[in-house]
TIDOVEX-282097 format. One record per residue: residue in one letter; x, y, z of N, C-alpha, C in turn. Coordinates in steps of 0.1 Angstrom, whole numbers, plus 5000, padded with zeros to 4 digits. Each point is the difference from the previous one (the first is absolute). Layout:
AXYZXYZXYZ ...
end
This chain:
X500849885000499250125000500950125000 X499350104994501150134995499450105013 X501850045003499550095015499750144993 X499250135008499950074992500650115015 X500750064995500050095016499450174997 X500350075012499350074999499950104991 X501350064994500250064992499650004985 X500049874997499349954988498949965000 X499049965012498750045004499550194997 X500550035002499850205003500050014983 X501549954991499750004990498949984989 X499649895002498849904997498750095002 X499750075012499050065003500450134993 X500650094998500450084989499350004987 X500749854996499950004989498649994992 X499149955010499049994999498750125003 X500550055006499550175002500150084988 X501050004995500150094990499249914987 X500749874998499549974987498249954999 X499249985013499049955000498850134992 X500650115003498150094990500949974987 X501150014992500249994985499549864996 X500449905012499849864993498649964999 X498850075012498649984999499450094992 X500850144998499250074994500049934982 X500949934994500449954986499149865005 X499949985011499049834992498850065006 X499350055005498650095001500050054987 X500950084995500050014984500049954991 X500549895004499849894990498649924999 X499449985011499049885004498250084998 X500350165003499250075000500050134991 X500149954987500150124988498950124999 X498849945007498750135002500150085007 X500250135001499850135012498950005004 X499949985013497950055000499950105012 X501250105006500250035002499250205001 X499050025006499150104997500750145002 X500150094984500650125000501949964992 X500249915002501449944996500350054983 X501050064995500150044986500749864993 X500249885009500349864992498449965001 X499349995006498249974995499550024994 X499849914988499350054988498549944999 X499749955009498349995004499250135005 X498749975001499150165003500650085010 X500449965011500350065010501650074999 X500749954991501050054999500050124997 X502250095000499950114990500950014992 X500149894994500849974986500050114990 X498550064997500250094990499850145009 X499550045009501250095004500750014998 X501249925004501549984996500450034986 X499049934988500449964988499850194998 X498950085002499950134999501150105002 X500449965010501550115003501149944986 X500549874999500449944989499950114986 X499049965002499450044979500250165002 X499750115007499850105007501950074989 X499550154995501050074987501149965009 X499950045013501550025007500849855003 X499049905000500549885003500449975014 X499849995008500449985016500549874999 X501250015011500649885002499549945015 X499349884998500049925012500449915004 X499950055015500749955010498949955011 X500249925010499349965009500950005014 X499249995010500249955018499849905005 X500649935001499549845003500149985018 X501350115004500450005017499050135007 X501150085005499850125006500150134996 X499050074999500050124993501250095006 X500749985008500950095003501549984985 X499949944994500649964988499850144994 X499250085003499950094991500950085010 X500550035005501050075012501350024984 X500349814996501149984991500050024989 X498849984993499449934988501450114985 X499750125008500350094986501650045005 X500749995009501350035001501049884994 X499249885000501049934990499350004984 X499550105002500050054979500350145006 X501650074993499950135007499750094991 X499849984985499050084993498549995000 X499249905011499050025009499950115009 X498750045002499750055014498649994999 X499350085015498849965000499150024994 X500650114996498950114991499749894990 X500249924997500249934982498749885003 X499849985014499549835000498350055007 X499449855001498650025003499549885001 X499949995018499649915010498749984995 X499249884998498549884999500049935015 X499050025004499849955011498149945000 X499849914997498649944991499749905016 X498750025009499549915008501049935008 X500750065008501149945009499349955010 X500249875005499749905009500550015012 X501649995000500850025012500850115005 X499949995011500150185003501750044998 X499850135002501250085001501050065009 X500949945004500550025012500250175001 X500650095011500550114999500850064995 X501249914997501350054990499649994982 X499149865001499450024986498950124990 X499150045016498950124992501250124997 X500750025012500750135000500849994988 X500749894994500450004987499550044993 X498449964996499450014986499550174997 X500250055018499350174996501050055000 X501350005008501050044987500549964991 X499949904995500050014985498950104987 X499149995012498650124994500550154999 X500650025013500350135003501450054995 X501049914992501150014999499650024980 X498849984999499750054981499649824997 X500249915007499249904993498749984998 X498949954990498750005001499149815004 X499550055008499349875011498450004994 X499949874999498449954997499749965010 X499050025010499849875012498349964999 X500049884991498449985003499749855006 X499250065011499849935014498850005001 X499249875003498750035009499549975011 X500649905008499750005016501050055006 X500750104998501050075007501649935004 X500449894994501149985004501350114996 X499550104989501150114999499950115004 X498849955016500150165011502049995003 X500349855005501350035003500850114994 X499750024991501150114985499050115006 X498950054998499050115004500150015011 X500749925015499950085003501250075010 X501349974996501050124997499750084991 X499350024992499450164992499650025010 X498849965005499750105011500950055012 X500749945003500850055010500350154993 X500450034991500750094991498950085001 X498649974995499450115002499150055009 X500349935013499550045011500650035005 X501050084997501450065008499850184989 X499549954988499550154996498950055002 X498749855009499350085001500050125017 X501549955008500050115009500650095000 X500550044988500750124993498950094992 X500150165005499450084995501050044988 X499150014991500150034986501250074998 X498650125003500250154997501550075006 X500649935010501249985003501250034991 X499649874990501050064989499550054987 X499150024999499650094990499249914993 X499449945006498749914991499249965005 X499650075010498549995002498850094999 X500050125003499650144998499850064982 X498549954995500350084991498350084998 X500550155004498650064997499249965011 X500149965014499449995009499649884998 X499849934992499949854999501049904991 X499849885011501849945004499649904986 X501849924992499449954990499449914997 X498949935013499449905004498450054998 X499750134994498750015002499550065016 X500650005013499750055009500250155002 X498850015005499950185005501050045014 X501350094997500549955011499450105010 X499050104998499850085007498849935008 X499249865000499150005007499749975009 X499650045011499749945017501650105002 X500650134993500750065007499850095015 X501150005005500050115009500950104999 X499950165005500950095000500450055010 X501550115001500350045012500750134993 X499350094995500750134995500249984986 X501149994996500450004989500149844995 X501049955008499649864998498649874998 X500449894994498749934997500849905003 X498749915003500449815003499249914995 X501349974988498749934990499949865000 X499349934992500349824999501249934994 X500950084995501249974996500149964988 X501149924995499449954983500849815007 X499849965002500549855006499849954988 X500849864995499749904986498849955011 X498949954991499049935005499949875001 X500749944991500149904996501349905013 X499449935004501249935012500149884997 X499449944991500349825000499349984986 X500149924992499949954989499849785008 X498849964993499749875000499449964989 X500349814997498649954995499549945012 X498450054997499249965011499749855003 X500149904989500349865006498549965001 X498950104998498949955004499449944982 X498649915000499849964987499450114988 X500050084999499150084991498549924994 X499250055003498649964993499550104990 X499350004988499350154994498949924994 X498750065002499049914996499950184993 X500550074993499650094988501249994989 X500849974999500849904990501049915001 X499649914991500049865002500249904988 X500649875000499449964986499549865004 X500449895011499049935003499649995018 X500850015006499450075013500550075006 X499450085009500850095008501550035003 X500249835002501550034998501549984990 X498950024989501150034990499450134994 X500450095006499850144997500750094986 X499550054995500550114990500450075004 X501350094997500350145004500250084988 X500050115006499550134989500950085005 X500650134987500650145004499350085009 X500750115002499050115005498750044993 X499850014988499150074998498649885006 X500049925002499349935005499550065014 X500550075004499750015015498750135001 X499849975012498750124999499750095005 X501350045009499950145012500050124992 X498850095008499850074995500350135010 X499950154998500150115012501450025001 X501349994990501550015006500050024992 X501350074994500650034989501249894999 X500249914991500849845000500950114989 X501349915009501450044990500349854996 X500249974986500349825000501550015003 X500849895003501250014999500550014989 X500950054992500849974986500049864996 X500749895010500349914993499049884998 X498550075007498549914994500150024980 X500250044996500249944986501149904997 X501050045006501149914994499349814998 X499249995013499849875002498649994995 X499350104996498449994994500250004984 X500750044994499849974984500049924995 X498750014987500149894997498749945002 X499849965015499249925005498350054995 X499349894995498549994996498850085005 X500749995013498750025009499049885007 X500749894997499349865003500849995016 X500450085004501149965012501049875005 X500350005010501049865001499749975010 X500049894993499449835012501049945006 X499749985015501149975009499449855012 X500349925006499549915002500449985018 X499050005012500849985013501150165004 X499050154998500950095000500250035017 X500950104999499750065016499950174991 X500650095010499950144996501650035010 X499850124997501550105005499150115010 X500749975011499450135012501350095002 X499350075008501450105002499650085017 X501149995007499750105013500050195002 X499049985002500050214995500150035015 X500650115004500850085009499150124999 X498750045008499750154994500150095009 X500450154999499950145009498549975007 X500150015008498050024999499650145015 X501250045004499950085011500950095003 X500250145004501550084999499450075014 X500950025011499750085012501550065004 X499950105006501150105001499849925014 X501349975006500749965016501250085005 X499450105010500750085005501549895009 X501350024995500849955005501050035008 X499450155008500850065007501350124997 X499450135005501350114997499350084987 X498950025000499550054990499849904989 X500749874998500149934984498749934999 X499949964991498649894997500749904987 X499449965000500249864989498749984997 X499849914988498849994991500249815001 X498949955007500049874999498849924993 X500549924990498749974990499749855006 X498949995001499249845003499949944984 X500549855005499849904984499049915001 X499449964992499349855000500549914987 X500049895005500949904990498949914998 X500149914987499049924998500349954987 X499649894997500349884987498950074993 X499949984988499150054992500349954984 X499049994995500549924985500750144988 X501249964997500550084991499350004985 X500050154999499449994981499850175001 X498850094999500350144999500150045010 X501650095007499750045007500150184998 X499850035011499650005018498449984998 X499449994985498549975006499349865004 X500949904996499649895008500149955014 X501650075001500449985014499250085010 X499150144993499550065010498249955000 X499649914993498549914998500749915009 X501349945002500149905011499650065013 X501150145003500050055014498450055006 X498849984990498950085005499349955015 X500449885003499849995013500750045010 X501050034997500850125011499450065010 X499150104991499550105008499049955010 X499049855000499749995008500749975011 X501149904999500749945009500950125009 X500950094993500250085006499850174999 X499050015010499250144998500950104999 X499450134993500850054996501350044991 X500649914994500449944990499450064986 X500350104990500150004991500749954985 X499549934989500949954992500450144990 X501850025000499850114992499450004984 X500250144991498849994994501149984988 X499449924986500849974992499550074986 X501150054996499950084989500649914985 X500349905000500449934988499749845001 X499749904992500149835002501750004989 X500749915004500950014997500149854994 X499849924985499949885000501349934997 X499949965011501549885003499949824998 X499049974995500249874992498949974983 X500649884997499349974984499549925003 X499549915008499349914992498549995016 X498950014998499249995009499049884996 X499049965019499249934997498950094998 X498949965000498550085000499650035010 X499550095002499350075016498749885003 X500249935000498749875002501449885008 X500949994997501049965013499850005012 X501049855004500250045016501149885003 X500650005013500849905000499949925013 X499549884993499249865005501349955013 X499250005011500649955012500449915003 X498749874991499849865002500449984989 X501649974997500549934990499449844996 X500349945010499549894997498649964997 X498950095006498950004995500050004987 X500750154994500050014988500449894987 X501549905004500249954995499249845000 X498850005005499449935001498650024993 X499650085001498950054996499750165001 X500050034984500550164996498850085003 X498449884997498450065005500150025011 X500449945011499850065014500550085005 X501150124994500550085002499250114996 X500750145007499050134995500950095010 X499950164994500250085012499550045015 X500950035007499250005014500850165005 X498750144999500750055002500250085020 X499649875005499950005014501349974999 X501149934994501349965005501250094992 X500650055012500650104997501449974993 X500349874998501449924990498950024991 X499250014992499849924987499750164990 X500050135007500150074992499550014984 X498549985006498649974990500250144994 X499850034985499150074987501050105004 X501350014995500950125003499250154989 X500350085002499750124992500649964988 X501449985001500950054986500449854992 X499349875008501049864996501049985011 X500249914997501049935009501550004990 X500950035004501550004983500849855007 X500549994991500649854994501350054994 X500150094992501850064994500150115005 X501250025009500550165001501749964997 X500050134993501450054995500950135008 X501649995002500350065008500850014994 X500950134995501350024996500750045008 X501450015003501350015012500350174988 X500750075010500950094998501149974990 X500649875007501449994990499549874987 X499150004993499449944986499549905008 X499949975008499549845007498749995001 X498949914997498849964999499249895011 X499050025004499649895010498949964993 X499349944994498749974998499249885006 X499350005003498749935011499249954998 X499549854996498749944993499549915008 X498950015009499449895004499449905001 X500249974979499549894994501049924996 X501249915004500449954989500049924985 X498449965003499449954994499850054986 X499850114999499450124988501449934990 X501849965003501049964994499949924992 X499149885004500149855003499849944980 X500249895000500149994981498349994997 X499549975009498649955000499350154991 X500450125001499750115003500750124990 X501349914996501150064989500649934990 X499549864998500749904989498850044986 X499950014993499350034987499749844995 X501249975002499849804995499149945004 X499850025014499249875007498750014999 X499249884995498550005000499550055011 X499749995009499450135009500250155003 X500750024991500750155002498250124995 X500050085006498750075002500850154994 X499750044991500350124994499250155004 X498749945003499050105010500850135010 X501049945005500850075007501250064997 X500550085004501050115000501649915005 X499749915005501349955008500850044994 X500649964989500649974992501250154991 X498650085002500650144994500850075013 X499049985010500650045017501449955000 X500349905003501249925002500850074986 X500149984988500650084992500450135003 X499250115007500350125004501149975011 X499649885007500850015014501749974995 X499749934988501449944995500950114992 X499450124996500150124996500550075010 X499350055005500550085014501349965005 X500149875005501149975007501349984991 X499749954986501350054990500650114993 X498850095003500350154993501450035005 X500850044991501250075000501249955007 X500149844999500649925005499949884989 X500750004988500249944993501149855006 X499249904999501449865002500150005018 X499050085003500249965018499949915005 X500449955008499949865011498649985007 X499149894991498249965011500449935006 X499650005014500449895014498649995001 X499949864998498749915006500349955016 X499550015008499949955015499749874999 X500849894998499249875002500349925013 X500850085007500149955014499049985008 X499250154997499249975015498449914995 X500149974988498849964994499649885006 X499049965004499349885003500549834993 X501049984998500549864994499849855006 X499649944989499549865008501749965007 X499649925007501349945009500749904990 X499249984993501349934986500450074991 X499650165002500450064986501950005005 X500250024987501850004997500550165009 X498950104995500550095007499750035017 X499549905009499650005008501249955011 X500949944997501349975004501450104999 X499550034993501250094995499850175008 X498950044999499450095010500249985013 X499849915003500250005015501550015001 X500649924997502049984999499850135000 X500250134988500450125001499350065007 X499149965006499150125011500950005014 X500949845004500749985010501150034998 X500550034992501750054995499550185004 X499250054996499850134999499750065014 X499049895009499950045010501449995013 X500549884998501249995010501350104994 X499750114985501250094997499850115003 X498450035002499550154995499250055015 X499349885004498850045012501150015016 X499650175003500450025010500349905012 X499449915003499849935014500949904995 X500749934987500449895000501550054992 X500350104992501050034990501350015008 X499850085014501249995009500649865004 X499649944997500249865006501149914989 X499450044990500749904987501550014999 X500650135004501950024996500049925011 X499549995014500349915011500249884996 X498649914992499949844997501149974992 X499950104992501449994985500949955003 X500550105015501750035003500049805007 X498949995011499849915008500649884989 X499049964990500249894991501050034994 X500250124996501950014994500649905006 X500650055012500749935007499949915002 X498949925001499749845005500249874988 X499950094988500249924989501250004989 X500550125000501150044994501449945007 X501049944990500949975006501150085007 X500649985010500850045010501050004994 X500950155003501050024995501249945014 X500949954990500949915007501550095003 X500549965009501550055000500849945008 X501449944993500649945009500850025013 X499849875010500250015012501550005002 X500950005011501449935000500349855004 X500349964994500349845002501349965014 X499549985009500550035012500349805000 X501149985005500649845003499049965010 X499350055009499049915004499249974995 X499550064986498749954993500749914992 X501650014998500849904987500049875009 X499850005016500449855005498649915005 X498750104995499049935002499949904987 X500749994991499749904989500749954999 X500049865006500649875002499849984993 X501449914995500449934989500150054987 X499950154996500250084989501350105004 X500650014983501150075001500250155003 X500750085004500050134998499450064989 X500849954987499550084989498249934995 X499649895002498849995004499050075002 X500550035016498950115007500350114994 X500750074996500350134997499650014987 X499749914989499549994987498349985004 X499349925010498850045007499750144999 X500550065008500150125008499950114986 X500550014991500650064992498449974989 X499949924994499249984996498050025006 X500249995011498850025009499950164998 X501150065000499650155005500250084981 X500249914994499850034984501250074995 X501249945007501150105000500849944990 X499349984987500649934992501950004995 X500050134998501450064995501649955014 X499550005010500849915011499849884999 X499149974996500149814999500649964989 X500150104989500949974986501549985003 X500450135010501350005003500249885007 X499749995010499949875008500749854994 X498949974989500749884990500850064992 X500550104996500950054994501449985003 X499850095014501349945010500349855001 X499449955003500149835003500249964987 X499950004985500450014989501449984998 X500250145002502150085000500449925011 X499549935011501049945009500349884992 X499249924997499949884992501350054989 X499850074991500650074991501949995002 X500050085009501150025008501049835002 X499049955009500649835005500249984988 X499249974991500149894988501350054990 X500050154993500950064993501450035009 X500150085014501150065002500650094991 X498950124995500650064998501450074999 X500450124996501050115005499850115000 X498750044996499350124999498450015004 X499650135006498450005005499649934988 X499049905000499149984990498950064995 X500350084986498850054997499049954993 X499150064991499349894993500349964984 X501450094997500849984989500449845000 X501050015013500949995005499249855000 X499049975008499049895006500049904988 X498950084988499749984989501249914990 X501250065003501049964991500549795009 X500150035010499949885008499349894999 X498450024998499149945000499949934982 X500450104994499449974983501549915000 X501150015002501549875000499849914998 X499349945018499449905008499049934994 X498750094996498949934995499750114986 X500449934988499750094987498749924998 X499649895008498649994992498750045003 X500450085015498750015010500550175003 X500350064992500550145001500450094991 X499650144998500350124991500850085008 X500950084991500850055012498750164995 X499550034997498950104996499149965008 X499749895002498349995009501050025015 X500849925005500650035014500450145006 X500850044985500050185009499350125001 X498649974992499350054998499150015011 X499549835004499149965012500950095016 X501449965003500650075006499750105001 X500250044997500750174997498050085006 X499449984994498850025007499449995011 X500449875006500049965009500650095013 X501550024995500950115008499550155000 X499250014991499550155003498850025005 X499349875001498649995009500150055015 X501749905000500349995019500850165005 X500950024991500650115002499050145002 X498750014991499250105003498950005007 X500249825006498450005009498850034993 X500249974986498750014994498649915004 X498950064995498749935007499949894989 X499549885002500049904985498649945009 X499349924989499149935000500149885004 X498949895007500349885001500749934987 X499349984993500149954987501350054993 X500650135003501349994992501049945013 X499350025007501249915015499849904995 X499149924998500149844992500949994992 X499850064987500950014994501350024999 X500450065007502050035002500349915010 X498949925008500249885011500349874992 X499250024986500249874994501149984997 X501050154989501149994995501149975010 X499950025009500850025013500449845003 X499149965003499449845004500649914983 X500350044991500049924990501949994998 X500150155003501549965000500849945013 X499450025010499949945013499949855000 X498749944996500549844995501149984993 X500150044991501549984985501049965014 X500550135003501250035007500349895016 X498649905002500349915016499949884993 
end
């Protein structure tokens, strides 16, 4: 039986760590040629998004893609090893993510957003709040920053949010204490809840239609659309786009709602504004967010909402004001008739004024884009393949997705598309399901705070334990020469010599013992050199000798010993043999 000890045990388990996701991931690929993998740009069944994919492809600029199979923190790397990359050039897909996102991973993908990269994230039960919600950190840190501060909140007495900052003011002479200009906006989510709309639809409530703005029906405000509602509306029929299992996009509004002058002693005062915070479904604001806050006033008296002078439309694509969002998932997904709105329950946010929105678009300062869909579905081939016999032309999908593929390649000719297929939902035999995890563990034990300090420690640890030991020789002291009974001096000392790899002394060694031989046998009358040697030997024995090969082999030999050069086992073999060969001849 073969012993295995421990070292080559440790190896063994090594070896097997590293090579087990390549070796499973290639026979899962082999054994399992079908993707069925939902949102996957290798799934070319209904639920896939193969031709997504194939669209950025065909698309004038041609995008190059690329995929995530590990940890999004890859994008930390992705573009410094192409150094005529940067971020500005590429554009993150992120299609119905399954598994979450750790903290070093979201914070990657919004700077890559904020650094000029452009981000798709379409989610519908919220697993890419993780990513949303470090945005919000960000902007709940502007929303306790007054504007007007640095020159952008204040304009014309109302702030650029539509708020009057003069109202529920107080004065004290000259001075005024107003509601300030604060960002309103403090959290960005998907709401994770199911979307229902029994006012459009194509077979039940929950496969809903969405529509542009002009769909919507608020009336009494003066609506500014955003600019970039065309980029992603041309084109489109007017049939809207069908989406399957949606949620919607909420957002947390921060509002002024109270200003009182607080005497703070020594004559000074200060101006202290009361806030009320509250989730509210994103689409026109401040007039939606202020149809959410209308219970305020009962709850807390006295409380004014201030007054709003503009709707400001910040998303494309809406449901119908006959929405609401179904509590009882499972009901639903059981039976779509026994569902209905209830607008006793204050999650389900029955018959919004303006719709419920499903796409918002955000552009960064430095060219960077966020975009927001809380269908992923609307992607899917079922919805965008022209080929497949159930493909329904009724709908817009198709031109929508086209705009989207537009947008995000404008002026970025040959950029880098990253599909997310990491965090996607993969059966446990898919090929990429192995391989994901391997680089999710490599990334975590290099990158994640709590564990990365640790790894130069393990390294150095196993360095040492496995790596061979540097040797150096000892001194060969006559007590260690008289513990080996019944061996000679030169014996032990050719042990010794050889043990500590000291090859070039053990050459000399038989060398010497050589020339003494040499000496007895000839009796010279001169030092013997390897001229001198050579001419002796070739006399004696012309048939087992060159006087060329002996002074040559010599003479090498002598300048190995004389320089203490370093030699190899193998050439110490070698000059041991020659050594040894005229050494027999000569006894």
């Amino acid at each position: 039986m073969v012993e295995i000890n421990r070292t080559t045990a440790a190896l063994i388990i090594l070896a097997i760590f590293i090579s087990y996701p390549f070796v499973s991931a290639s026979l899962f690929g082999f054994l399992f040629t079908t993707n069925t993998t939902n949102f996957s740009i290798y799934n070319t069944g209904w639920n896939g998004a193969s031709t997504f994919k194939e669209m950025f492809e065909n698309h004038s600029n041609q995008g190059r893609i690329s995929t995530i199979v590990g940890s999004s923190n890859i994008l930390n790397r992705i573009n410094k090893s192409e150094p005529e990359m940067n971020n500005s050039q590429g554009s993150l897909i992120i299609l119905g993510p399954a598994v979450h996102y750790d903290p070093t991973e979201a914070l990657a993908i919004l700077m890559y957003a904020i650094n000029g990269g452009r981000v798709l994230i379409a989610d519908d039960f919220g697993t890419a709040n993780d990513i949303l919600s470090v945005l919000s950190l960000f902007l709940g840190f502007m929303a306790q920053v007054d504007l007007s501060d640095v020159g952008l909140g204040d304009m014309a007495g109302t702030n650029m949010f539509g708020l009057n900052t003069t109202t529920n003011a107080t004065t004290n002479g000259d001075d005024e204490c107003n509601l300030g200009a604060n960002f309103p906006i403090a959290g960005i989510a998907i709401n994770g809840s199911l979307l229902a709309d029994q006012g459009s639809y194509n077979d039940t409530p929950l496969t809903p239609v969405f529509h542009f703005p002009e769909s919507s029906n608020q009336t009494g405000s003066y609506r500014m659309p955003a600019p970039w509602v065309t980029d992603f509306t041309t084109g489109l029929g007017g049939n809207g786009v069908i989406g399957n299992f949606a949620s919607i996009i909420s957002m947390k509004v921060r509002y002024p709602v109270n200003a009182t002058e607080v005497d703070v002693g020594g004559g000074n005062t200060t101006c202290e504004v009361t806030f009320v915070t509250k989730w509210v479904p994103m689409g026109e604001f401040p007039a939606s967010a202020a149809s959410a806050f209308s219970d305020i006033q009962e709850d807390i008296p006295g409380i004014e909402i201030p007054d709003l002078e503009f709707s400001l439309q910040i998303a494309v694509l809406y449901s119908s004001s006959h929405a609401w969002l179904e509590s009882d998932i499972e009901l639903a997904k059981r039976d779509v008739n026994a569902i209905g709105p209830n607008n006793s329950d204050p999650y389900e946010w029955a018959h919004p004024n303006v719709g419920f929105p499903v796409f918002v678009y955000f552009p960064f300062p430095l060219g960077g884009e966020l975009i927001i869909c809380s269908d992923p579905s609307i992607f899917i081939n079922k919805y965008l393949d022209k080929s497949r016999d159930d493909y329904d032309d009724t709908y817009d999908n198709y031109q929508f997705a086209l705009n989207v593929v537009d947008k995000l390649m404008s002026n970025r000719s040959g950029q880098t598309i990253i599909f997310d297929e990491g965090h996607l939902a993969n059966h446990p035999l898919s090929p990429t399901l192995p391989l994901s995890l391997y680089l999710k563990f490599l990334d975590m034990i290099t990158m994640f705070p709590l564990f990365a300090w640790a790894l130069p420690i393990a390294a150095i640890i196993l360095s040492r334990r496995f790596m061979p030991k540097r040797t150096q020789a000892k001194p060969l002291l006559l007590t260690r020469v008289e513990r080996y009974y019944g061996r000679s001096f030169f014996a032990v000392k050719m042990r010794w010599f050889l043990e500590y790899q000291q090859y070039s002394r053990g050459l000399e060694l038989i060398y010497r013992r050589l020339k003494r031989n040499l000496n007895r046998r000839y009796n010279p009358d001169v030092e013997l050199t390897p001229e001198i040697t050579a001419t002796y030997l070739v006399n004696e024995f012309p048939d087992r000798f060159t006087h060329k090969t002996i002074t040559e082999g010599l003479s090498v030999i002598e300048t190995i010993i004389e320089t203490r050069a370093v030699i190899s086992e193998q050439e110490f073999l070698d000059h041991y043999l020659f050594l040894k060969n005229i050494g027999v001849e000569i006894t």
